[in-house]
N, CA and C atoms of all chains as a GROMACS GRO file, in nm:
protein
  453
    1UNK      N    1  -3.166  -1.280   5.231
    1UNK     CA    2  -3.160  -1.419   5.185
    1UNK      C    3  -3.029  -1.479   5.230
    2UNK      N    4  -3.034  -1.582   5.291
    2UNK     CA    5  -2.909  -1.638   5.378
    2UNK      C    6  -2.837  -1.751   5.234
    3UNK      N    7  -2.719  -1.734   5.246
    3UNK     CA    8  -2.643  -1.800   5.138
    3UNK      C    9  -2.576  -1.875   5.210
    4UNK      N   10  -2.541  -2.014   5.188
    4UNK     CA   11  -2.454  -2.091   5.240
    4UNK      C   12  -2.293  -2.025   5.189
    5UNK      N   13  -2.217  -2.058   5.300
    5UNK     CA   14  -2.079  -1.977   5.303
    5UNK      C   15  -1.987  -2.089   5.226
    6UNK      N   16  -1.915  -2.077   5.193
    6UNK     CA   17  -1.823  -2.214   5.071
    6UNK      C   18  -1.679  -2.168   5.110
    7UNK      N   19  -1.595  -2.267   5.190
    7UNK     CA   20  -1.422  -2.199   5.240
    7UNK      C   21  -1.405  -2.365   5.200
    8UNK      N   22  -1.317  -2.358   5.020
    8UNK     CA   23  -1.242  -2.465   4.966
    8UNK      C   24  -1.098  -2.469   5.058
    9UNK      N   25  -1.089  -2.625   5.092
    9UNK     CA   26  -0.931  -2.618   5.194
    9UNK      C   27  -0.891  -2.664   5.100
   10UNK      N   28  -0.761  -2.590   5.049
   10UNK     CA   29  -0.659  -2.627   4.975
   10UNK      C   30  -0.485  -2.717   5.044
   11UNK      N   31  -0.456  -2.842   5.041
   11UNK     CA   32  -0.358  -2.851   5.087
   11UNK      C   33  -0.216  -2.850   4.974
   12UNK      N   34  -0.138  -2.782   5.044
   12UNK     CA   35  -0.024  -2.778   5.003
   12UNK      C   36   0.090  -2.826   5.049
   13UNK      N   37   0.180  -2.876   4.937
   13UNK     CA   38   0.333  -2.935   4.995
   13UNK      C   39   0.404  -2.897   4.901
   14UNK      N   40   0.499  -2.824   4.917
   14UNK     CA   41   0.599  -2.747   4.812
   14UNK      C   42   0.551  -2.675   4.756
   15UNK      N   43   0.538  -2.744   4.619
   15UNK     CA   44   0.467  -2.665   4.505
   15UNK      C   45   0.326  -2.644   4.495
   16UNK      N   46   0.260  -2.823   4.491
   16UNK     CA   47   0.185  -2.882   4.417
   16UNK      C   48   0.083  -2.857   4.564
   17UNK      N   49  -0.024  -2.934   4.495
   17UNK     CA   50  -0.175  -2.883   4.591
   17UNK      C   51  -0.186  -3.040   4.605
   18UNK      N   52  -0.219  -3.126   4.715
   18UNK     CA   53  -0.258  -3.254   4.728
   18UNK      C   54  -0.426  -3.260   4.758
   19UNK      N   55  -0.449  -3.419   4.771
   19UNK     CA   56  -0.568  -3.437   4.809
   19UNK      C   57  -0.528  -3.581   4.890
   20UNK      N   58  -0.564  -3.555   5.018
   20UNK     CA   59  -0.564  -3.672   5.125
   20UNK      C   60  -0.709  -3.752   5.165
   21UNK      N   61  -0.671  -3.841   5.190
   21UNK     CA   62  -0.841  -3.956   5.211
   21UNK      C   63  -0.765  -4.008   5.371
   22UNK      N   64  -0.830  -3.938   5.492
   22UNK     CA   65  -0.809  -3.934   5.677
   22UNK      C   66  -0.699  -3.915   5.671
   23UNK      N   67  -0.618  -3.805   5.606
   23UNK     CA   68  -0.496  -3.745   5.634
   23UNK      C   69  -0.361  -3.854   5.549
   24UNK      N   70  -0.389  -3.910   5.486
   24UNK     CA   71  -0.295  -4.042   5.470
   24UNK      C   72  -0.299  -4.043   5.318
   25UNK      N   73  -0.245  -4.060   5.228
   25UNK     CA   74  -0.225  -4.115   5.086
   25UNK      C   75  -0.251  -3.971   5.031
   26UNK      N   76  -0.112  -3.884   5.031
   26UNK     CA   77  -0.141  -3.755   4.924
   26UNK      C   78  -0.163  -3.808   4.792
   27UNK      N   79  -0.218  -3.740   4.712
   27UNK     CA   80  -0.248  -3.746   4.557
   27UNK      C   81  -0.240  -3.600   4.514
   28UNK      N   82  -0.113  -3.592   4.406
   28UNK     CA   83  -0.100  -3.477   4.361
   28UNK      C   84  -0.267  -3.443   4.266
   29UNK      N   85  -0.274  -3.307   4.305
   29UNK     CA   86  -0.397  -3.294   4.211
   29UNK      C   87  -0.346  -3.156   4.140
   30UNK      N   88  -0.215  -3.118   4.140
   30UNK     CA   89  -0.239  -2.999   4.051
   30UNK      C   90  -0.170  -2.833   4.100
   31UNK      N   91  -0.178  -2.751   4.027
   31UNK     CA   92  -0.123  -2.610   4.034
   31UNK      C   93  -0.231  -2.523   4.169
   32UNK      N   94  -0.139  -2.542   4.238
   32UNK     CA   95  -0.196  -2.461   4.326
   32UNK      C   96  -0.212  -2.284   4.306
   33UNK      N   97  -0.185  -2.226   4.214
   33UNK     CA   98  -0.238  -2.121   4.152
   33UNK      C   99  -0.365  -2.094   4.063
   34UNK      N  100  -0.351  -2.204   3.985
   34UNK     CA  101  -0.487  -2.259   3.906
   34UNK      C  102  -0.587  -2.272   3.968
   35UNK      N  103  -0.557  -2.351   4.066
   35UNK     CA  104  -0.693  -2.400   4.164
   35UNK      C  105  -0.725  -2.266   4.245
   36UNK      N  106  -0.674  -2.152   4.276
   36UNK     CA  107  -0.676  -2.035   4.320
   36UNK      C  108  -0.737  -1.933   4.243
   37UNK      N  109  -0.724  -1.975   4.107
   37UNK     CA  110  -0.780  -1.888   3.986
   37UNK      C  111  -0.909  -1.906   3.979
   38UNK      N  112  -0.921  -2.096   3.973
   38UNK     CA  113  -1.065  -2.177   3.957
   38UNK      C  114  -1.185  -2.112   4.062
   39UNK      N  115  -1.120  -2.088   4.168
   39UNK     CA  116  -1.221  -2.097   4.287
   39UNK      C  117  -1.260  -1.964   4.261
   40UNK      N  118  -1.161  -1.844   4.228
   40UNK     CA  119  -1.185  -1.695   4.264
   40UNK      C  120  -1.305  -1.675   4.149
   41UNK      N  121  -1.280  -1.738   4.068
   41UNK     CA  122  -1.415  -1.758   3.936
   41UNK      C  123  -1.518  -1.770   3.991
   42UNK      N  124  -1.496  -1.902   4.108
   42UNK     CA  125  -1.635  -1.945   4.123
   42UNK      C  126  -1.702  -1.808   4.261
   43UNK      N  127  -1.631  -1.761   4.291
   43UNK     CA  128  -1.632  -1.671   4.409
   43UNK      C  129  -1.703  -1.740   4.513
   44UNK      N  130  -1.578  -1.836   4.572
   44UNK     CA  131  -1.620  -1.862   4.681
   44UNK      C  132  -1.576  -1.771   4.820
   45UNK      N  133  -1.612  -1.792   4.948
   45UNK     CA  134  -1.628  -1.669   5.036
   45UNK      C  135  -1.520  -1.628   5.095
   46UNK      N  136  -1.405  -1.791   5.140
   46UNK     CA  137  -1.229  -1.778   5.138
   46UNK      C  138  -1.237  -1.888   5.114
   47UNK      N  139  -1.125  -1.872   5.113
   47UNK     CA  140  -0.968  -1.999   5.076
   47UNK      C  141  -0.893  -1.994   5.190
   48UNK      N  142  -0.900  -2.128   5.271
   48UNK     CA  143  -0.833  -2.213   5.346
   48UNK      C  144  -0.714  -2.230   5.284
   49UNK      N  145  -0.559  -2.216   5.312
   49UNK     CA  146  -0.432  -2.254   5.276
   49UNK      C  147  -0.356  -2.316   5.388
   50UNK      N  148  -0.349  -2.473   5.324
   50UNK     CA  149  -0.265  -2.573   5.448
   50UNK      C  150  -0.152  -2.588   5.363
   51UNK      N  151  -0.041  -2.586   5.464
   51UNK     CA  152   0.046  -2.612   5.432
   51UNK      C  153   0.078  -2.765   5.479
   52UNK      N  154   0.069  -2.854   5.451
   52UNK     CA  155   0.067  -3.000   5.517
   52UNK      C  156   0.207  -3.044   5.494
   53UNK      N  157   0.327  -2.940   5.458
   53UNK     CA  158   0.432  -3.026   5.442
   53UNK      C  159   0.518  -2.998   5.562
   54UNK      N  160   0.473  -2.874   5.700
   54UNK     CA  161   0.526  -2.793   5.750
   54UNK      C  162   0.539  -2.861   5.908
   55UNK      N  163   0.657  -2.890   5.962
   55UNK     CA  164   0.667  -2.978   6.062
   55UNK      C  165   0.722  -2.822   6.201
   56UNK      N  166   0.749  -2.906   6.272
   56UNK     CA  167   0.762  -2.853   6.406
   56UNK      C  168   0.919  -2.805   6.376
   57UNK      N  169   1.014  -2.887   6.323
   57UNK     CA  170   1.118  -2.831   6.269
   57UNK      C  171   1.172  -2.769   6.165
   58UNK      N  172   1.042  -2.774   6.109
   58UNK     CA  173   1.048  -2.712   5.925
   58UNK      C  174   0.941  -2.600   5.917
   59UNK      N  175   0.941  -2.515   6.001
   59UNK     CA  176   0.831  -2.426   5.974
   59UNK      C  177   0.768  -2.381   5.853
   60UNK      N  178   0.686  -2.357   5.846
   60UNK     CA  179   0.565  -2.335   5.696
   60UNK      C  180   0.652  -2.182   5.643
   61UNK      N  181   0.665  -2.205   5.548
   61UNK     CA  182   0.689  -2.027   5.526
   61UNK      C  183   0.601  -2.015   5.375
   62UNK      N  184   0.488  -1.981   5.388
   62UNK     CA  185   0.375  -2.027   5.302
   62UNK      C  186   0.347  -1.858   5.324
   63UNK      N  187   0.348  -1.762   5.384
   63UNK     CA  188   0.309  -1.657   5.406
   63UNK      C  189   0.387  -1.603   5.376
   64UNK      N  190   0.518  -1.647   5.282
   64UNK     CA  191   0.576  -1.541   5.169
   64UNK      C  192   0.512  -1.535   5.085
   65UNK      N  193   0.500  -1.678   5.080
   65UNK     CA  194   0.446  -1.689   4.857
   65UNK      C  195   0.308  -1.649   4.818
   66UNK      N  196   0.241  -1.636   4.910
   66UNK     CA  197   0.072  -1.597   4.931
   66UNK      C  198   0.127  -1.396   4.851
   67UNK      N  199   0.216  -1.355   4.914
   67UNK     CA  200   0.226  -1.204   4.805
   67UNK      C  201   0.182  -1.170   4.721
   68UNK      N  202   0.079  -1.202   4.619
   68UNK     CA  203   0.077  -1.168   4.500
   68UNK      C  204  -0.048  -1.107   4.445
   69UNK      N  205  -2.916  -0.732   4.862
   69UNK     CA  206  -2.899  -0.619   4.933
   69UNK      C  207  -2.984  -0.545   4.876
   70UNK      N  208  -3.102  -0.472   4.895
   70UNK     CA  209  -3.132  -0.362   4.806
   70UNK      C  210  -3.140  -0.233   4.845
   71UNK      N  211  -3.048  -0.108   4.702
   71UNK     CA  212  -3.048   0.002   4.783
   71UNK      C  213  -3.136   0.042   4.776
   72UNK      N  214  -3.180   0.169   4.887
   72UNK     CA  215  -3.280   0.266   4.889
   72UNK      C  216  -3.260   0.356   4.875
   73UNK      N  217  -3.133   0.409   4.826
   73UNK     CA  218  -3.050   0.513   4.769
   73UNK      C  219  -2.986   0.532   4.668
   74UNK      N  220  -3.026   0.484   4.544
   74UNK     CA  221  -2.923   0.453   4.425
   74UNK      C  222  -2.857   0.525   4.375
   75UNK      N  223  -2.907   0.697   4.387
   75UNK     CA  224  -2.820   0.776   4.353
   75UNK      C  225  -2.697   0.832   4.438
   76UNK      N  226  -2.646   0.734   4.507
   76UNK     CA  227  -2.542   0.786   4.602
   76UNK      C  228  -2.415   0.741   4.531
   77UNK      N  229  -2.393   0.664   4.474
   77UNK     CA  230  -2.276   0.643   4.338
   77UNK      C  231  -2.184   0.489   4.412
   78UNK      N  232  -2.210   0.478   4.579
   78UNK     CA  233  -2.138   0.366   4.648
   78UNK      C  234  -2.200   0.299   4.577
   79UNK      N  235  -2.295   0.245   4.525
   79UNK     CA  236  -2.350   0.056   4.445
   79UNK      C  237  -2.357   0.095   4.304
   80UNK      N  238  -2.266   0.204   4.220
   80UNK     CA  239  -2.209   0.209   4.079
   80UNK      C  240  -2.171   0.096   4.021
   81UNK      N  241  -2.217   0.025   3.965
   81UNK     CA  242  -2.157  -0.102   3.885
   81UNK      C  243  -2.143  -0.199   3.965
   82UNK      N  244  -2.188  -0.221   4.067
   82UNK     CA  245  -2.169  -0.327   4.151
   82UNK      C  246  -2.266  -0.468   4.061
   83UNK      N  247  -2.199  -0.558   4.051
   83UNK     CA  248  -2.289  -0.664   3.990
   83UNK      C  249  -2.403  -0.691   4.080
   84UNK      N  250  -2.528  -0.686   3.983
   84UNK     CA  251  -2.662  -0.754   4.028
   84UNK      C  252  -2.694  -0.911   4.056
   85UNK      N  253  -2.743  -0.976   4.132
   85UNK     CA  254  -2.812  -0.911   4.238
   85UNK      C  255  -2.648  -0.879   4.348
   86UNK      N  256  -2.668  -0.811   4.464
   86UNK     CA  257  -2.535  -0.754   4.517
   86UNK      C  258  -2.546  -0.873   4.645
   87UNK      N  259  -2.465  -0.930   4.654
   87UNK     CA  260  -2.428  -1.041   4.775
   87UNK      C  261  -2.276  -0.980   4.855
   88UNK      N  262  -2.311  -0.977   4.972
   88UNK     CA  263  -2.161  -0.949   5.044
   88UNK      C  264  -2.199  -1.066   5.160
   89UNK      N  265  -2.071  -1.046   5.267
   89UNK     CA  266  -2.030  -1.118   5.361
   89UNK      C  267  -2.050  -1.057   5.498
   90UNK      N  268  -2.170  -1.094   5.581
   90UNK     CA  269  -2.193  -1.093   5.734
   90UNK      C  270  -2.178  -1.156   5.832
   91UNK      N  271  -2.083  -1.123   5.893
   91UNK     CA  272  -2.060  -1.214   6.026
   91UNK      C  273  -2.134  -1.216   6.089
   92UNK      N  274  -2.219  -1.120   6.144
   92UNK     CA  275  -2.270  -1.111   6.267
   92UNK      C  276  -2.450  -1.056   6.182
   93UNK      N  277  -2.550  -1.076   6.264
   93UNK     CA  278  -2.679  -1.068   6.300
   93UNK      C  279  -2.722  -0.931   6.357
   94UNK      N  280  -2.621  -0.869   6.348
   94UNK     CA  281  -2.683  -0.743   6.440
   94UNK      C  282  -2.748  -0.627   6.334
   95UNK      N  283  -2.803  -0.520   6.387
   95UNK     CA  284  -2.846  -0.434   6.307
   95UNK      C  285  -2.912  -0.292   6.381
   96UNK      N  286  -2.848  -0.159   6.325
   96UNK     CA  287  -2.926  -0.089   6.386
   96UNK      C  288  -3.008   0.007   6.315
   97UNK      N  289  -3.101   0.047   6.392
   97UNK     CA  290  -3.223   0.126   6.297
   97UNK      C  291  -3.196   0.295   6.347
   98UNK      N  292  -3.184   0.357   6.196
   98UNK     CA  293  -3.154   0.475   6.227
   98UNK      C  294  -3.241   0.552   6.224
   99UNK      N  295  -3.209   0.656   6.372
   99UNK     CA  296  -3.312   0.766   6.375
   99UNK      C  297  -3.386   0.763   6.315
  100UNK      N  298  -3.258   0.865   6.194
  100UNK     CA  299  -3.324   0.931   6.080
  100UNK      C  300  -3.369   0.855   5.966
  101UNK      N  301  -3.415   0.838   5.892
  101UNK     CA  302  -3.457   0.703   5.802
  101UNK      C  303  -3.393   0.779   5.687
  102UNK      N  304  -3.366   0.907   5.655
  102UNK     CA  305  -3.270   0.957   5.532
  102UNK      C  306  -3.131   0.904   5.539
  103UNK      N  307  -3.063   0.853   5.668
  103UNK     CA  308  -2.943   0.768   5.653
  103UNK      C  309  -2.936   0.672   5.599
  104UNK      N  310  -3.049   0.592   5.574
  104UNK     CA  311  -3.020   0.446   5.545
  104UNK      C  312  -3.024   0.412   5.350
  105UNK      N  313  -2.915   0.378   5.393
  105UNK     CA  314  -2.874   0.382   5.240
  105UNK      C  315  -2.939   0.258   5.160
  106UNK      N  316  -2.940   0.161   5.236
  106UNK     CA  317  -2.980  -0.016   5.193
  106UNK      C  318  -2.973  -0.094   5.277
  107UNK      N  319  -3.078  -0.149   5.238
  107UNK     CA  320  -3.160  -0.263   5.345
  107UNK      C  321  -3.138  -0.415   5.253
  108UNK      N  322  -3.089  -0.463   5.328
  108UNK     CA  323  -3.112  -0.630   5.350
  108UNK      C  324  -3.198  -0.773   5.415
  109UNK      N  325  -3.246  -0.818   5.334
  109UNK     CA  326  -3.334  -0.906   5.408
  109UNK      C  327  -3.288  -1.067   5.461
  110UNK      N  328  -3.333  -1.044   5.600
  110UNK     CA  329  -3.275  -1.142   5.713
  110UNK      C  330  -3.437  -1.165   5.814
  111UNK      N  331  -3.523  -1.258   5.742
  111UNK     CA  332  -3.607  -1.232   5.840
  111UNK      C  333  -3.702  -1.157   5.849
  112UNK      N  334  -3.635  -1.016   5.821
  112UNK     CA  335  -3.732  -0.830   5.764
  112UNK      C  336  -3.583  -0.772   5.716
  113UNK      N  337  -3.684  -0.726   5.666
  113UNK     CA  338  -3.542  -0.544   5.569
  113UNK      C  339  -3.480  -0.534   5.714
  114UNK      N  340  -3.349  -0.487   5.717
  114UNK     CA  341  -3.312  -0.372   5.782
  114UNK      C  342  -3.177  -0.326   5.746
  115UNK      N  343  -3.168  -0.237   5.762
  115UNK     CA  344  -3.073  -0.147   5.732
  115UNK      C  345  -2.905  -0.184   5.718
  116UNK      N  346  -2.873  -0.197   5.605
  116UNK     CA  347  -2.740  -0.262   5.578
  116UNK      C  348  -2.603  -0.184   5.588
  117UNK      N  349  -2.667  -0.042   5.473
  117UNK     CA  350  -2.567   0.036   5.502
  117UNK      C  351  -2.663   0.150   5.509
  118UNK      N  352  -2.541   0.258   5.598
  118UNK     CA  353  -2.597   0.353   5.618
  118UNK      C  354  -2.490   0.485   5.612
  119UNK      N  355  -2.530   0.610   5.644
  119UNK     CA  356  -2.454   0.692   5.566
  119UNK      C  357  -2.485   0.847   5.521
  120UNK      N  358  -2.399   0.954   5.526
  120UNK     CA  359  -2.444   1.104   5.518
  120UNK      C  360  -2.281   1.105   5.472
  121UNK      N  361  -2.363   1.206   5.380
  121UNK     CA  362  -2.173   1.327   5.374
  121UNK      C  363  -2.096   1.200   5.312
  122UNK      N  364  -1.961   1.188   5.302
  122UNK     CA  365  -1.852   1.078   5.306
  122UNK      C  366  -1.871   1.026   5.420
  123UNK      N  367  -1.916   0.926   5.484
  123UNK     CA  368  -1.915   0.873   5.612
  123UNK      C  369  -2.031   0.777   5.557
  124UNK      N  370  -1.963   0.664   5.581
  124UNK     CA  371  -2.070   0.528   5.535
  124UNK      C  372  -2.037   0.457   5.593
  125UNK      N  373  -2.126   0.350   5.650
  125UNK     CA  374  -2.153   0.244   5.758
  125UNK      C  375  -2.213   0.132   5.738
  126UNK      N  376  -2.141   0.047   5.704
  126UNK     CA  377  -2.194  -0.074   5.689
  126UNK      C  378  -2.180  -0.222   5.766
  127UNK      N  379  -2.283  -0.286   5.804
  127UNK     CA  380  -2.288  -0.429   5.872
  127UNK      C  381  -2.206  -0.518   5.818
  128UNK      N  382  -2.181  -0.525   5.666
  128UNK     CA  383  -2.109  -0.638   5.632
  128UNK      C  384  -1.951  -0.578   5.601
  129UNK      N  385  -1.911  -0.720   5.576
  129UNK     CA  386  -1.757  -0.664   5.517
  129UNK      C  387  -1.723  -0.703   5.353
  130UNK      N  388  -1.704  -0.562   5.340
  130UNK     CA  389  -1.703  -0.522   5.188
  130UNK      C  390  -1.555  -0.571   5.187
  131UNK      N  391  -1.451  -0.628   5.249
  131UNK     CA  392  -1.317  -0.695   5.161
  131UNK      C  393  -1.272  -0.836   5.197
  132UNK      N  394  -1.437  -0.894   5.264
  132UNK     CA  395  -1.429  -1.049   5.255
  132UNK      C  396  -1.581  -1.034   5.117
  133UNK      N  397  -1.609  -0.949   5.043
  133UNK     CA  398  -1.700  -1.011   4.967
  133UNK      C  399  -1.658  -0.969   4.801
  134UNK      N  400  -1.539  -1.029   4.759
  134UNK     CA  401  -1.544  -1.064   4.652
  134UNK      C  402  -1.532  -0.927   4.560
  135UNK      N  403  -1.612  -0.930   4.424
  135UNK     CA  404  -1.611  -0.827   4.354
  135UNK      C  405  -1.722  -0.735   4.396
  136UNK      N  406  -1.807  -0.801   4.461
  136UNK     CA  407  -1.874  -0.658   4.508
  136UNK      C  408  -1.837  -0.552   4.584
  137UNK      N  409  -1.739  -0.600   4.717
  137UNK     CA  410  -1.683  -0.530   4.807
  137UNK      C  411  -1.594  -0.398   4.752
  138UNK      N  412  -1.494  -0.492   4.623
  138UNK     CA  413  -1.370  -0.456   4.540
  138UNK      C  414  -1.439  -0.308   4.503
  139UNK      N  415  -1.573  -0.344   4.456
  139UNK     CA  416  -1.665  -0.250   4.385
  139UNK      C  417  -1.632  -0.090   4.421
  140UNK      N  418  -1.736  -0.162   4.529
  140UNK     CA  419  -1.783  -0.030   4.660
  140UNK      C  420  -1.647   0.023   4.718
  141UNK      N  421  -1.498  -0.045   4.765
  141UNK     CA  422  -1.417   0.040   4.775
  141UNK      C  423  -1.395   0.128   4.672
  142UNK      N  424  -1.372   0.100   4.569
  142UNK     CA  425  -1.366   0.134   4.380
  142UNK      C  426  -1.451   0.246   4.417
  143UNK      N  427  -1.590   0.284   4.446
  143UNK     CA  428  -1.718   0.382   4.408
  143UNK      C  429  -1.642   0.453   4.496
  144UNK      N  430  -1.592   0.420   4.632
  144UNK     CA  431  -1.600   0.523   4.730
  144UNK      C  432  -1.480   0.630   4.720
  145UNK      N  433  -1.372   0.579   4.681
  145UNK     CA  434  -1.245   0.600   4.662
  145UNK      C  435  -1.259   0.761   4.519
  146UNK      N  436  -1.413   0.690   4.424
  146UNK     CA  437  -1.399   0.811   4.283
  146UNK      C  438  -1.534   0.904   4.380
  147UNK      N  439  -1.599   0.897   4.430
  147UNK     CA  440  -1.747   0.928   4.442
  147UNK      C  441  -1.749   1.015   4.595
  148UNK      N  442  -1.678   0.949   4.680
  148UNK     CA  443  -1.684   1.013   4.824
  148UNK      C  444  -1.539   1.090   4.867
  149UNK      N  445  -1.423   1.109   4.803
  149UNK     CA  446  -1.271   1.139   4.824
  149UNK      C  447  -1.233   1.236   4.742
  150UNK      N  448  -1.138   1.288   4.785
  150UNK     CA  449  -1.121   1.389   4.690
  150UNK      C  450  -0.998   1.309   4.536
  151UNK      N  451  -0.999   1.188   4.626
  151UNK     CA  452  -0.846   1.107   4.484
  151UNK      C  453  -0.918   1.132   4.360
   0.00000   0.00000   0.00000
């Protein structure tokens, strides 16, 4: 039985988890751990992690804090 | 997934019904038909995992699927090892 596959993109900037409408107008939406908790509940298949705050001169270092 | 082997102790507590994660379409049919541990349906049964002795073989990936995968490492680790 074929299941549709579910990969929630989570964006991140610092702390907090945003939500963008064509890349433009972040809106904080919340604990980006929570929303990590929420999804693993729902068992979805992965989790997409953007770092959207991470520039060409500011590299992402998002692949520390993922440790846990 | 359903096994055709239940007493092999790998799908111990695995939550019902058992869903994992397949990349790929492929599948092979063994020889011996006493290898095949569980069949999945795609179309027709065929053979999901397979397996003799400690030595198990499976099409999908048991650590992109969640708590079932978690499971079956869990079974294999008390059931097929000497840990």
């Amino acid at each position: 039985m074929l299941r549709t596959r579910v990969i929630p993109c989570l964006l991140l900037r610092g702390q907090g988890l945003y939500k963008t409408v064509k890349f433009k107008d972040a809106k904080y939406v919340g604990d980006p751990i929570n929303a990590v908790r929420i999804f693993n509940e729902k068992e979805v298949d992965e989790l997409l992690i953007l770092d959207i705050g991470a520039t060409p001169e500011n590299a992402s270092r998002i692949s520390n804090s993922c440790v846990t | 997934m359903e096994p055709t082997r239940a007493d092999i102790g790998i799908f111990d507590n695995v939550a019902r019904p058992m869903r994992f994660y397949f990349v790929h379409s492929y599948y092979m049919e063994p020889a011996d038909p006493a290898i095949s541990l569980a069949t999945t349906m795609y179309s027709h049964p065929f053979t999901s995992v397979a397996g003799k002795g400690n030595v198990l073989a499976m099409q999908f990936h048991p650590e992109k699927s969640h708590k079932y995968g978690l499971e079956i490492y869990r079974n294999f680790l008390e059931h097929f090892t000497e840990c």
